[in-house]
N, C-alpha and C positions, 0 to 999 in steps of 0.2 A: 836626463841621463846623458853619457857620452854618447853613446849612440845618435842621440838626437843632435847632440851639439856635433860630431860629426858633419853628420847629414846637411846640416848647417851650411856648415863653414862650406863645405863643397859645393854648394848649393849657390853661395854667396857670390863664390871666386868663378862660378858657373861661366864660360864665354868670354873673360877677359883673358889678354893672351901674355905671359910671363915676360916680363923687361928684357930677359937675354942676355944682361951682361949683370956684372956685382955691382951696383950701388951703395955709396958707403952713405952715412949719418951724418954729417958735418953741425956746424953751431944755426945752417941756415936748414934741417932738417934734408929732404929728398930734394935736388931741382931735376929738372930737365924737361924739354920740350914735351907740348902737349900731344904731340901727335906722336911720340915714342907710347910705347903701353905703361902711361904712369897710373891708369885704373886700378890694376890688378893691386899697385903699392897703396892704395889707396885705400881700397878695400883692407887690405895686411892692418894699414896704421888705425882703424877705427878698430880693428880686434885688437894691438895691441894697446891701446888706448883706452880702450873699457877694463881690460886687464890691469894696466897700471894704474885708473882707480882703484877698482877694487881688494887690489893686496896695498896700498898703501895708505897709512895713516900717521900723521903730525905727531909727535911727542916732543913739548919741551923737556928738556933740560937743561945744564948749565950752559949748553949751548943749542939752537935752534938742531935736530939732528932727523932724518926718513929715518922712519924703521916700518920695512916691508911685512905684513903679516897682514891680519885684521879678521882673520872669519867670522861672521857673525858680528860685524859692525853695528853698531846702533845708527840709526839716519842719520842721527845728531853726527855721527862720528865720519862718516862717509866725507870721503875729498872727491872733488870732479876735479879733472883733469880737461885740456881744450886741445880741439886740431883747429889750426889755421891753415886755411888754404889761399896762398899765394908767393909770388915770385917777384913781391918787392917791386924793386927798380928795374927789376931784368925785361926783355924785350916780349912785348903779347904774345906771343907762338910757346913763349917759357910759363910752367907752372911750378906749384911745390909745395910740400905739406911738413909741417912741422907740431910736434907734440906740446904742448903748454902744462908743467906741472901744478900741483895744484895751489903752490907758493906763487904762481904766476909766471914764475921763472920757466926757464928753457929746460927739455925732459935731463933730468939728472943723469949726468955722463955715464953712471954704471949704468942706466937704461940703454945707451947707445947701441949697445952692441948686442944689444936683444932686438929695438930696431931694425939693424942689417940683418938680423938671421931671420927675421920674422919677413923683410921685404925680398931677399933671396933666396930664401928653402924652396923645396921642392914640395908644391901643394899637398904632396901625400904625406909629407911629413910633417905639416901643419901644424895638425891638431895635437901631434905628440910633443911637439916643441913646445906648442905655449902651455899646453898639461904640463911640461915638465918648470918651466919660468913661474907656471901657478905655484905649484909646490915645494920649489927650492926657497917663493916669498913665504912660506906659510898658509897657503887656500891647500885647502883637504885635494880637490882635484878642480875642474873648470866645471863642470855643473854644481857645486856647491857656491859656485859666483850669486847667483840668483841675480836680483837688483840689486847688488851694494856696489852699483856706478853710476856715477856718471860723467856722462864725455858732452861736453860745449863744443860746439863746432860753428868756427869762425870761416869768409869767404870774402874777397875782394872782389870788385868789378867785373874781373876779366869775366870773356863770353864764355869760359868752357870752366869757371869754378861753378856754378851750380851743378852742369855734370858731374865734379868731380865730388862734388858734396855727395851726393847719392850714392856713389861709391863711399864713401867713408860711413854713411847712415846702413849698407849692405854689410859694414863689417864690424859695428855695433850691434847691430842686431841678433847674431846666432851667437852673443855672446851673452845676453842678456842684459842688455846697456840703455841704461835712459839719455 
C-alpha cells in the first residue's frame, strides 16, 4: 500500500544529505565529485529507474515508438531498464549515474526532466511526485507497480561505485524493483 511505500522511500533516503544546489540531467546523466552528496541522487535514480520500467512498454508500429502505460504487464512484456555508474574519462574524485532505456539507448529526453525533479525535490515530496509521473504513464498509483521491473545496474572500477551501487539498490527497493 502507500503507506508502506511511503515508509519506504523515507526509509531509503534515511541519512543521506540533499546535493544543495539544482542538478540538471545532461546526455552524460548526473556528474560531480564523489564527496559532494551524490548518494542521496543516487538513491532518487534507482526509484526512478524501477519506475521507468515499469510504465514503459515497446510497441512497434510503422515506426519503432515508447508508449508509457503497461499495468498489469505480462513478464513476457516487462522491459528493464539499466543504471550505469560511472564518470567515464573524468578525474577518480568524479562519479555519475546515468539511466539506460530499455532499447539500450540513453533515458528518453521526455524522461529527463522527470530526472531533475526526482533528483531535486524536497524528500517530503517525494513520493507524491513519482505517484503522480506513475499515473500521468498509466500505473493505477506506485503500489500497483508490484514486480513489473526491472533495473540492471551497471559500475566501473572506481573505489567509491560499489558504494554508490548500494545507493542505487536502496532506491529500487521500496519500489518493488528486481
Amino acid at each position: 500500500n502507500m503507506s508502506d511505500i511511503s515508509t519506504s522511500i523515507q526509509s531509503a533516503l534515511e541519512g543521506y544529505t540533499p546535493i544543495g544546489r539544482k542538478l540538471s540531467y545532461g546526455t552524460a546523466g548526473f556528474r560531480d565529485r564523489v564527496d559532494s552528496p551524490l548518494h542521496t541522487i543516487f538513491v532518487r535514480m534507482g526509484m526512478l529507474a524501477t519506475l521507468r520500467s515499469s510504465v514503459c512498454s515497446f510497441v512497434e508500429a510503422k515506426s519503432d515508438v515508447w508508449r508509457c502505460g503497461g499495468e498489469n504487464l505480462k513478464e513476457s512484456a516487462i522491459k528493464s531498464v539499466g543504471v550505469m555508474i560511472t564518470a567515464s574519462h573524468n578525474p577518480p574524485e568524479d562519479n555519475g549515474i546515468k539511466i539506460v532505456d530499455s532499447d539500450g539507448g540513453m533515458l528518453s529526453p521526455t524522461w529527463e526532466p522527470f530526472a531533475e525533479e526526482v533528483a531535486n525535490i524536497d524528500k517530503s515530496l517525494l513520493l507524491h511526485y513519482l505517484n503522480g509521473v506513475a499515473t500521468s504513464n498509466g500505473v493505477k498509483d506506485l503500489a500497483s507497480i508490484g514486480s513489473s521491473s526491472i533495473v540492471f545496474l551497471g559500475r566501473d572500477t572506481r573505489v567509491h561505485s560499489a558504494e554508490l551501487s548500494v545507493c542505487v539498490e536502496k532506491g529500487i527497493s521500496p519500489m518493488s524493483g528486481r
